[in-house]
C-alpha positions in Angstrom: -19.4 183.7 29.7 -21.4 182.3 32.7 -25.1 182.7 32.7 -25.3 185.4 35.7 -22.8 188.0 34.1 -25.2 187.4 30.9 -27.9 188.4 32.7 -26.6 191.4 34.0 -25.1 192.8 30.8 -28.2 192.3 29.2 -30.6 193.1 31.7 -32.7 189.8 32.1 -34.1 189.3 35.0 -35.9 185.6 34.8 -34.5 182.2 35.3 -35.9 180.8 32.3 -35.0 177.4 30.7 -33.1 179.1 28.6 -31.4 181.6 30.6 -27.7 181.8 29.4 -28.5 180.9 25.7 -27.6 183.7 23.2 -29.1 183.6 19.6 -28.2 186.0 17.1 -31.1 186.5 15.1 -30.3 187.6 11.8 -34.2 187.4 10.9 -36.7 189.6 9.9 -40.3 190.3 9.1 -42.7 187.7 11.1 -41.9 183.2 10.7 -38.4 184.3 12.2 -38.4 186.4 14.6 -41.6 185.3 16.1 -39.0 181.7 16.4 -36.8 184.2 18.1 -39.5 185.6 20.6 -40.7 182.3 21.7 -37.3 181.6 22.6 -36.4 185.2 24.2 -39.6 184.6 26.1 -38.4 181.6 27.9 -35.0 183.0 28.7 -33.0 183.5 26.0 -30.6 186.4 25.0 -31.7 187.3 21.4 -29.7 190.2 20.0 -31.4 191.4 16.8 -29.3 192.5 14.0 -30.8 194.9 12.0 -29.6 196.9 8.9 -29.5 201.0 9.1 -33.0 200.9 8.3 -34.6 198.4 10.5 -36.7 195.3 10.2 -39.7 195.6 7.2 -41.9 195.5 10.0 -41.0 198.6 11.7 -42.7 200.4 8.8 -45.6 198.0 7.9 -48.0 200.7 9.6 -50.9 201.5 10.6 -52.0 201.0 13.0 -49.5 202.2 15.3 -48.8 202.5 19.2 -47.5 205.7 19.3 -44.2 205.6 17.1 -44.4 201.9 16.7 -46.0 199.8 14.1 -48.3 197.3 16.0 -46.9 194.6 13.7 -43.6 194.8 14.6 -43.9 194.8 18.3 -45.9 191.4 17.5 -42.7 189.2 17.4 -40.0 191.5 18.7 -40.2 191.4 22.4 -37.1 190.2 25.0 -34.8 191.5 22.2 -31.5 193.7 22.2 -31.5 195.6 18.8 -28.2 196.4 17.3 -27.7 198.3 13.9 -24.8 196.5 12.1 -24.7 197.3 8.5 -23.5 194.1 6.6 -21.5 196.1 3.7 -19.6 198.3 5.9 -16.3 196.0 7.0 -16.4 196.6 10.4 -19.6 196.3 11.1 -19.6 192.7 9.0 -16.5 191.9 11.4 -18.7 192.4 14.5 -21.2 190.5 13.1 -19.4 187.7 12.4 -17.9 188.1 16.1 -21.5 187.7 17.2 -22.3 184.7 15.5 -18.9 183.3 16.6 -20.5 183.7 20.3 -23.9 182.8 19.9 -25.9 179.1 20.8 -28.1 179.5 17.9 -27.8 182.0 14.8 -31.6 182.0 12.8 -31.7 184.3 9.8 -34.1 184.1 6.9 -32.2 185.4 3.9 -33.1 184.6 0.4 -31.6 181.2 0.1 -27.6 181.5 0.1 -27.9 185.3 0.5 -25.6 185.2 4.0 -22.5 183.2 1.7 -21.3 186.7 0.7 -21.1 187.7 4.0 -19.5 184.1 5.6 -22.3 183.8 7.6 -23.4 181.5 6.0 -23.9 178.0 8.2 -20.6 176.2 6.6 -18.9 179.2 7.4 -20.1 179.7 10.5 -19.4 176.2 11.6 -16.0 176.4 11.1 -15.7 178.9 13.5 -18.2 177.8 15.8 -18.8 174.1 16.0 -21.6 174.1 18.3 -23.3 176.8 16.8 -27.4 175.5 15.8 -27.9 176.9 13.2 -31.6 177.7 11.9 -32.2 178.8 8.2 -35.5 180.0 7.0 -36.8 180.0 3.7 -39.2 180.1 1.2 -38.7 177.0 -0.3 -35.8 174.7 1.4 -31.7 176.2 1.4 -31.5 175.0 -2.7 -34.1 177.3 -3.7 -33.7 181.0 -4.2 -36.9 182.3 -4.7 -38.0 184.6 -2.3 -41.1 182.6 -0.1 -43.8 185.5 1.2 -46.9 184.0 3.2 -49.6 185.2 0.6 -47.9 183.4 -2.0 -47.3 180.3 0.0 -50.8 180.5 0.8 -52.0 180.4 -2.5 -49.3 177.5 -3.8 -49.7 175.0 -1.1 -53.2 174.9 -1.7 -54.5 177.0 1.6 -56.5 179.4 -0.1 -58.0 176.3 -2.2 -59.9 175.1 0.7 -60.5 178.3 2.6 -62.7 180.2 0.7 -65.9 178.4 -0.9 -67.2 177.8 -4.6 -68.8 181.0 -4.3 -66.3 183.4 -3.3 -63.3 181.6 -4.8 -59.7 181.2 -3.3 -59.7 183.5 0.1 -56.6 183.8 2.0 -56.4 183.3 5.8 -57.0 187.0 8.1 -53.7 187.0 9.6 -50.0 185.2 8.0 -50.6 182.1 9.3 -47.7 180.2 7.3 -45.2 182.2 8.7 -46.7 181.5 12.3 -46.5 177.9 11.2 -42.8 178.1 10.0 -42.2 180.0 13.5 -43.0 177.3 15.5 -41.6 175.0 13.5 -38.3 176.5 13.8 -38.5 177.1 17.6 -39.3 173.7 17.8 -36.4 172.9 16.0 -34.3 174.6 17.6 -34.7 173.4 20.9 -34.1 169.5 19.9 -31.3 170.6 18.5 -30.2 172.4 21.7 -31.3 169.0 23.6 -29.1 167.2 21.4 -25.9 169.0 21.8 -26.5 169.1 25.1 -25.9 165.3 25.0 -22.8 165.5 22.3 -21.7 168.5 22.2 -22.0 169.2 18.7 -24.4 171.5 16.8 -25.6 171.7 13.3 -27.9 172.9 11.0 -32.1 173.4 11.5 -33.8 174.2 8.3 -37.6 175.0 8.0 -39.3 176.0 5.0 -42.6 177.8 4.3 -43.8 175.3 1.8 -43.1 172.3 3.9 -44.8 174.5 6.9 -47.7 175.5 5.0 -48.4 171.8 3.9 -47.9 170.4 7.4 -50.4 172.9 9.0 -53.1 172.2 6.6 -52.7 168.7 8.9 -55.9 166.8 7.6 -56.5 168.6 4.8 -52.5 167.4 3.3 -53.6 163.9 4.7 -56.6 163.7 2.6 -54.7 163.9 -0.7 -51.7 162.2 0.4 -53.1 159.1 2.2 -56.6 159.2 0.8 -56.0 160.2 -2.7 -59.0 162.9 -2.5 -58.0 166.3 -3.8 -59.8 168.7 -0.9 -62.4 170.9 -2.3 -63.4 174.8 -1.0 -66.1 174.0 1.5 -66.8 177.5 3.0 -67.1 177.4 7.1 -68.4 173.7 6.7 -65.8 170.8 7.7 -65.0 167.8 5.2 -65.8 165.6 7.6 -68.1 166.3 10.6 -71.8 167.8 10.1 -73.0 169.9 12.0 -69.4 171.3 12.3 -70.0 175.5 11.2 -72.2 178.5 12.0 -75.4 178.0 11.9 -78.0 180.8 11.1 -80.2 181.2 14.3 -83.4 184.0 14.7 -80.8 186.7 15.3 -77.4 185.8 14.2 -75.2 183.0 13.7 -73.5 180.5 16.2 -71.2 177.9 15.8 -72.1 174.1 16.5 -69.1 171.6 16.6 -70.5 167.9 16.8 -67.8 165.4 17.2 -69.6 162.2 17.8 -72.9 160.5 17.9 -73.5 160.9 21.7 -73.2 164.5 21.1 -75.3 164.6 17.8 -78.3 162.9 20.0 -77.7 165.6 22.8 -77.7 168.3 19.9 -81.1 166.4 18.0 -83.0 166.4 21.9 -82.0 169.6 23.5 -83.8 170.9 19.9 -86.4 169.6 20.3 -86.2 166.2 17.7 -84.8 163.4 19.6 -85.9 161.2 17.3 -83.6 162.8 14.2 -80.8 160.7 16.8 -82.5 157.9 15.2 -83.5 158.4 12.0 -81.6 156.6 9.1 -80.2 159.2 7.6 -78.4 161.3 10.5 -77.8 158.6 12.9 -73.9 158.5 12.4 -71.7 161.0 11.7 -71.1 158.8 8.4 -74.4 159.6 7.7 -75.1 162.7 8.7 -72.1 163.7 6.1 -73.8 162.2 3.4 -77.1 163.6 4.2 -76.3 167.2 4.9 -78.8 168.8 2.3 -81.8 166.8 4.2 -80.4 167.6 7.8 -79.7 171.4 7.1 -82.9 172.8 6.4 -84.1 171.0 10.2 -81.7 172.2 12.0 -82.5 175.8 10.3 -85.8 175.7 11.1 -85.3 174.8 14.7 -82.5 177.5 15.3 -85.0 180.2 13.9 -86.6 179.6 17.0 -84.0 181.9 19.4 -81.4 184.4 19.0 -77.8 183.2 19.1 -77.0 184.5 22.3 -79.7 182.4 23.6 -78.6 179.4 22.0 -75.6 179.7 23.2 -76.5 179.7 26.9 -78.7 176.8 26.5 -76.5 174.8 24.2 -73.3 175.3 26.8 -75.7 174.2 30.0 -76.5 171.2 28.1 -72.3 170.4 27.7 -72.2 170.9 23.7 -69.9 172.5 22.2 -71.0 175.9 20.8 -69.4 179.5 20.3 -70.3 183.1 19.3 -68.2 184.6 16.2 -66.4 187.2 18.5 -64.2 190.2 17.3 -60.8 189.5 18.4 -61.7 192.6 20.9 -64.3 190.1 22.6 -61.7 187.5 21.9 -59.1 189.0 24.1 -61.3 189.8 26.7 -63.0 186.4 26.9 -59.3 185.0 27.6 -59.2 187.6 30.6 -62.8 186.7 31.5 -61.5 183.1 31.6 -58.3 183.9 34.1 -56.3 183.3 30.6 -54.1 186.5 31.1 -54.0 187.1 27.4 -52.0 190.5 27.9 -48.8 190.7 29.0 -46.9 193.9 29.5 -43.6 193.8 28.1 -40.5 196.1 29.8 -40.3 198.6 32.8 -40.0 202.2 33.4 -40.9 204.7 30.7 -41.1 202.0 28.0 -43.9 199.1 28.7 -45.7 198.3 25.9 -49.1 196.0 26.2 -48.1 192.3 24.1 -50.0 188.8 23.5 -48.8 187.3 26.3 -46.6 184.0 25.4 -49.1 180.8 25.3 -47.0 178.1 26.7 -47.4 177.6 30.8 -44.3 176.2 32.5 -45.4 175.8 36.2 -41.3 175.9 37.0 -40.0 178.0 34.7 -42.6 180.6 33.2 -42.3 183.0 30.5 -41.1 186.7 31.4 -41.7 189.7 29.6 -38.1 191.5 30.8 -37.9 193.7 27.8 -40.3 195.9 25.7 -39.6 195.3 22.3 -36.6 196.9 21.0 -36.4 200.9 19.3 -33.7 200.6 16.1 -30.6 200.2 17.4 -31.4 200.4 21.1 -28.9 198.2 22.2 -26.1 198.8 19.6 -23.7 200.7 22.3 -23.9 197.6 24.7 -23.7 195.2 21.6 -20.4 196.6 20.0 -19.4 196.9 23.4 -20.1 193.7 24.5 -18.4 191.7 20.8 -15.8 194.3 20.9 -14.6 193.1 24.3 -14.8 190.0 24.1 -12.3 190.1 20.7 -10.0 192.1 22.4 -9.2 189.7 25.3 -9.2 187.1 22.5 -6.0 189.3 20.8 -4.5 190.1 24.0 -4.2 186.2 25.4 -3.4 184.9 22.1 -0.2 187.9 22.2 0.6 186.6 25.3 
């Protein structure tokens, strides 16, 4: 089907990079379909296949925007929801039919859950040879076990280094491993979009939340790896930069990130103690690590001095890089302060719904915000519509 007559069945509007792409997501909770969203964001036709009684998220309330649980519209805008219930043998037909059609098919089933169904990616292959594929799970495709962020976090050793010796193992505020394993995916699938572009061929993405979890904790994975050194809890402090954490001021506490020497010195002056820049014991950042329980108590003392609102001006005149512990509230409206646009309003007419607007700047090709996220089964008239035609011709030719 050509990309314009897409568009207009589905009510897209943009030109995105994608535009014309249809991905059957099969996904639910968060890692998938916020893969999905970045890609319905840039163009993409997602159509959301949901059983009778919706994705987990739909109920994971409060809080709530009227009917709607806050979490789901998270990850679910730009979609077309369609109820197809996998045990019922016409529904399963359409279903298939739709992955049959699609560019890209994600779903995050327990590991070999979607065999039973052949829609699974062996079986969807031989159906559709182009089809990319991307499988989500817990713990890589020969792994059954169900894979939930909390418990990722606490396995791939996140919580070890998040919390400190005195509170213990804390988890991060928000499921960052499935965030991870988002990305991941949607990175995924687009090289494996760019690559069947060139061959024609598809096949099949698999992410993981393990493997996600230990790639994000980036430096932290290095140290053991490379370095041999098992990271320890270290609170708000950094393994290794110092002064790289909130500081305790005379009213509050601000954050000081020194990257270097040069900015160390500019730190050390604009406080009043130039000559800390040259003292043994702080001079590099080598040392400074080394030295923290001598350097501390100074940089205590001078702090003391102001509130953290007034270090804060001072310290950002002077070009070092400081910040106030916001609320996300302050957060999101120091983005807007910033010309960030950090809101995007998702949908038209009676059904717009404020969303985190899409991160990713494309000065050709921008994200649009088309569609609100999706009420159960929204689109499932259109849908069924849409795969039943499409099998009908297929009949009717093949009769011919």
């Amino acid at each position: 089907m050509e990309q314009q007559d897409l568009r207009e069945i589905f009510g897209r509007t943009g030109s995105g990079p994608l535009s014309g792409v249809v991905v059957a997501d099969f996904s639910r909770v968060l890692a998938g379909p916020y893969a999905t969203m970045m890609l319905a964001d840039l163009g993409a036709t997602v159509i959301k296949v949901e059983g009778p009684a919706g994705d987990d998220t739909r109920h994971w309330a409060p809080p709530r925007r009227g009917d709607d649980a806050t979490y789901f519209l998270t990850a679910n805008r730009n979609k077309h929801s369609v109820v197809l219930d996998l045990k019922d043998p016409d529904d399963l037909a359409l279903a298939q039919e739709l992955a049959r059609r699609a560019d890209v098919l994600v779903e995050n089933f327990k590991a070999g859950g979607l065999a039973k169904y052949s829609l699974d990616y062996e079986s969807v292959r031989e159906l559709n040879p182009g089809i990319v594929y991307a499988s989500v799970t817990g713990f890589g495709r020969s792994n059954p076990q169900p894979g939930y962020d909390l418990l990722i976090q606490g396995m791939s050793g996140f919580m070890s280094v998040t919390g400190s010796h005195e509170s213990g193992p804390v988890k991060a505020g928000v499921a960052i491993v499935d965030v991870f394993t988002g990305l991941h995916t949607a990175v995924g699938i687009l090289a494996a979009l760019a690559h069947r572009k060139d061959t024609g061929r598809g096949q099949l993405v698999e992410t993981n939340l393990l493997s996600s979890a230990l790639s994000g904790l980036a430096n932290q994975t290095s140290a053991y790896v490379a370095g041999g050194v098992v990271p320890q809890p270290m609170g708000n402090e950094h393994p290794s930069l110092y002064p790289y954490q909130p500081m305790p001021t005379g009213e509050g506490q601000i954050i000081i990130a020194v990257g270097n020497d040069t900015q160390f010195r500019l730190l050390a002056t604009v406080l009043g103690h130039p000559e800390w820049a040259d003292d043994e014991r702080f001079a590099t950042n080598a040392d400074r690590n080394d030295n923290r329980a001598q350097l501390e108590p100074l940089l205590v003392a001078a702090l003391s001095a102001k509130t953290n609102q007034e270090w804060f001006e001072i310290l950002s005149r002077a070009g070092l890089p400081c910040a106030p512990i916001n609320t996300i509230a302050q957060g999101v409206e120091l983005a807007a302060e910033l010309g960030l646009d950090p809101v995007a309003e998702a949908g038209a007419g009676d059904r717009v719904i404020p969303t985190v607007s899409n991160p990713i700047r494309l000065s050709e090709t921008p994200p649009s915000y088309d569609l609100a996220p999706p009420r159960l089964g929204e689109s499932s008239d259109l849908v069924r519509n849409w795969l039943r035609g499409e099998r009908v011709r297929a009949v009717s030719e093949a009769e011919e």
